[in-house]
Structures are given as C-alpha cells and as structure tokens.
C-alpha positions in Angstrom: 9.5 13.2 -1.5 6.2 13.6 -2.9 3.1 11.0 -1.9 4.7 7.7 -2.9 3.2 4.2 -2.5 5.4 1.2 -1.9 5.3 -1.8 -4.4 8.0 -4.3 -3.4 11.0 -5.0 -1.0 14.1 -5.7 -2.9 15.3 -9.2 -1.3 18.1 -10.2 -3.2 20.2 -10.1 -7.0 19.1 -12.7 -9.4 22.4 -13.7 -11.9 25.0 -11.8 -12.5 23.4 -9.0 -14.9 22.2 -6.7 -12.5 18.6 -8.3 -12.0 17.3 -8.0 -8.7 14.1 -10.2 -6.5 11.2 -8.3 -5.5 8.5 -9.5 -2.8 5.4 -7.8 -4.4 3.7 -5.8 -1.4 1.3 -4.6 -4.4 -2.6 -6.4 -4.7 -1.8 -6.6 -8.1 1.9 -8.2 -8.9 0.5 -7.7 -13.0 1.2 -3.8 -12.3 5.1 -4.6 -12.5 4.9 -5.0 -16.0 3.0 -1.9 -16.7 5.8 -0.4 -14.5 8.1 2.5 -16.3 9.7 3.8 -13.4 9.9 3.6 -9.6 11.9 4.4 -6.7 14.6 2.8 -4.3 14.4 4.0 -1.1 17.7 3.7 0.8 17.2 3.9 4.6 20.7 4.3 5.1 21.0 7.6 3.9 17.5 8.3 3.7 17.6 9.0 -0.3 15.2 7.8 -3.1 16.5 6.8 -6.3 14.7 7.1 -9.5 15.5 4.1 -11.7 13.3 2.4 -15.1 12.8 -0.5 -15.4 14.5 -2.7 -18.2 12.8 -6.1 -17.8 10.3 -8.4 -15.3 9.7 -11.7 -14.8 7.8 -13.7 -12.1 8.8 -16.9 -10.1 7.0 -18.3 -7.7 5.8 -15.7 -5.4 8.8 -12.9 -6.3 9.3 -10.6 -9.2 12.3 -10.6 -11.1 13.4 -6.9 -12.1 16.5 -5.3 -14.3 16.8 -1.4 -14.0 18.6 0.4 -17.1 20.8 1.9 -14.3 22.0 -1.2 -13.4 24.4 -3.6 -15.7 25.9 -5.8 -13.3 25.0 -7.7 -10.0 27.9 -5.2 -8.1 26.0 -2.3 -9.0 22.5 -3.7 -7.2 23.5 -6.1 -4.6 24.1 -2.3 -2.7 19.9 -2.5 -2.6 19.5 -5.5 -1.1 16.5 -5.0 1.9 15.3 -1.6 0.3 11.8 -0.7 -0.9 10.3 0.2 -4.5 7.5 2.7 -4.4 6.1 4.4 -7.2 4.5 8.3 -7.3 0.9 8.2 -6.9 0.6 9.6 -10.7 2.3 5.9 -11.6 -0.2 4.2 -8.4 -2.7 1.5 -10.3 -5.6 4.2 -10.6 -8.8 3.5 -8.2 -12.0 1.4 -9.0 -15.1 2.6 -7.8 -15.2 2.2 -4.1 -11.9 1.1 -3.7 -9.1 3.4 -1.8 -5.3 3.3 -0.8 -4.9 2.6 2.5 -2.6 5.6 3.0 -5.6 8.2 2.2 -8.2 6.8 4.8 -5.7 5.5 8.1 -6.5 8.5 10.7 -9.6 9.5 9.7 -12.1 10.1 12.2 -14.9 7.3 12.2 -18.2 9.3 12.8 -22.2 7.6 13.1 -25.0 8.8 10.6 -25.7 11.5 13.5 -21.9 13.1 12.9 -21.0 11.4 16.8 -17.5 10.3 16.5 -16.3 7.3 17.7 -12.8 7.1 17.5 -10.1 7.0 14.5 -9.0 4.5 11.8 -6.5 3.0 13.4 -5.6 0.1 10.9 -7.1 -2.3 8.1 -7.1 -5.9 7.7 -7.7 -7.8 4.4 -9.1 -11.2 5.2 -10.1 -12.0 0.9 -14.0 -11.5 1.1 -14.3 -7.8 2.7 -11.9 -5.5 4.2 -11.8 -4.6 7.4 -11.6 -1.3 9.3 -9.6 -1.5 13.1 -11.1 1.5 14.6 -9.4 3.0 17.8 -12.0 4.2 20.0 -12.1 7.2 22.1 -12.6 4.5 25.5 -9.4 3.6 23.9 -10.9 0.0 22.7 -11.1 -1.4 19.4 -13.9 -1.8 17.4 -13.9 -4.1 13.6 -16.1 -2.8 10.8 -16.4 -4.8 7.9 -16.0 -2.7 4.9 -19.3 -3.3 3.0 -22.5 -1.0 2.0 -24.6 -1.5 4.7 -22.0 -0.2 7.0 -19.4 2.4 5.6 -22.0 4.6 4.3 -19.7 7.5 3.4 -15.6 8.1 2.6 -15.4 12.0 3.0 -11.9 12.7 1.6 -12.2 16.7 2.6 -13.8 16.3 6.0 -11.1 13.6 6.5 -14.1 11.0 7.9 -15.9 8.1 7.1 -19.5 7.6 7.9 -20.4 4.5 9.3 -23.9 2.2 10.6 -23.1 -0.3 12.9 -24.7 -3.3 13.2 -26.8 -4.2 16.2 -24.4 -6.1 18.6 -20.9 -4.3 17.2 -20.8 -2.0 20.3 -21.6 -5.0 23.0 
C-alpha cells in the first residue's frame, strides 16, 4: 500500500448502527472531522480497506466514527483492535518546521563538519520541544532537543539532519 499514516486504533462499536470508538493516535483529534476517507487495516489477513466516513463525534478522550460501508454494529464489530490510517495526500499538511515522524526515523545524524554520529533511532514528545533519541555508532544514546540552536538542518534528499550540540551533550 502506498505511504499511509495511522490516525486511530478502532477499540470497540458504539450502539447498534454500525458506529465504531477510535483512540486518536493523531496530534490533532480536530482532523477526524475534516476526514473523507481512511483505511482499516486488518492484520489478520494483512488487507486495507477503504471506507468514508458518514459521521464523528467525540467523548471523552475517543472518537466516535460511522462509515457509509457499515449499517449495523455486525458488520463493524469484525474491526475491533484494527488501525485507521489515511494516504499521505489526506495527512494534515506540514507547518513550517514541523515533520512526520515516519520521514526523518533512520536518518543519519551528522555535525556542522558532515561527521556522523549515529542514526535517529526514535522521538519523544515531552509538550514543550521534541526530542530526537539518536543511536550512536558506540552504540549509546544520545537526546537532542529539537529546537534552532541545535537541529540546524532536515536534509530530506541526503536522508540527514544537521545538528550542534550543546557543550556537555557528549559527556
């Protein structure tokens, strides 16, 4: 399947008209109802399915979703446990000096001077700054907060990001 981007885990059916409980795995739970379309992926038989969405709702941390597809809680309680992902043509489009995670895990991490010092390996959110989890070549790990003065450069061609470290990072 093309490059797809999960949005939600399907935990459950709400009612008896086919409406189904989403946990958002999205930053923004708002882009469900700008939503047209998505994707159930069943791990079972390793098959996406295209389905629209009819209607959403929110409660409390979940997302309440009805497909056209689907008219009756028999015909969704099948999904139960399986992901929503949407093409990255229908992926919330970028701000300036933001990126999908997807795009920049494994790239190498290189200094001003082009030395590499190992690959992103994973990437934390902690609310103010993310955080890149860079496996070293010494095989440690290093944290880099995502800010200016230290990730200079996202290089989407050369598959590397720039970086300064801050005096101490390396100690």
């Amino acid at each position: 399947m093309e490059d797809l981007f999960r949005i939600g885990v399907i935990t459950s059916t709400h009612g008896l008209k086919g409406e189904v409980k989403v946990f958002p795995t999205t930053d923004d739970v708002n882009r469900f109802k700008k939503l047209k379309k998505c994707y159930i992926y069943v791990e079972k038989t390793n098959e996406y399915i295209e389905v629209e969405k009819n209607t959403c709702k929110f409660f409390k941390n979940m997302v309440i979703l009805s497909f056209k597809e689907f008219k009756d809680i028999n015909e969704v309680e099948k999904y139960r446990q399986c992901e929503l992902y949407v093409t990255r043509e229908d992926a919330i489009p970028l701000e300036e000096d933001e990126y999908y995670f997807k795009d920049v895990i494994g790239m190498d991490i290189v200094l001003e001077d082009e030395t590499k010092i190992g690959i992103l390996d994973d990437i934390l959110q902690t609310g103010a700054n993310d955080v890149f989890v860079v496996k070293m070549d010494n095989k440690k790990e290093l944290l880099i907060p995502v800010i200016k003065d230290c990730v200079l450069k996202i290089d989407y061609d050369a598959e590397q990001i720039t970086v300064r470290l801050m005096k101490g990072m390396l100690d």
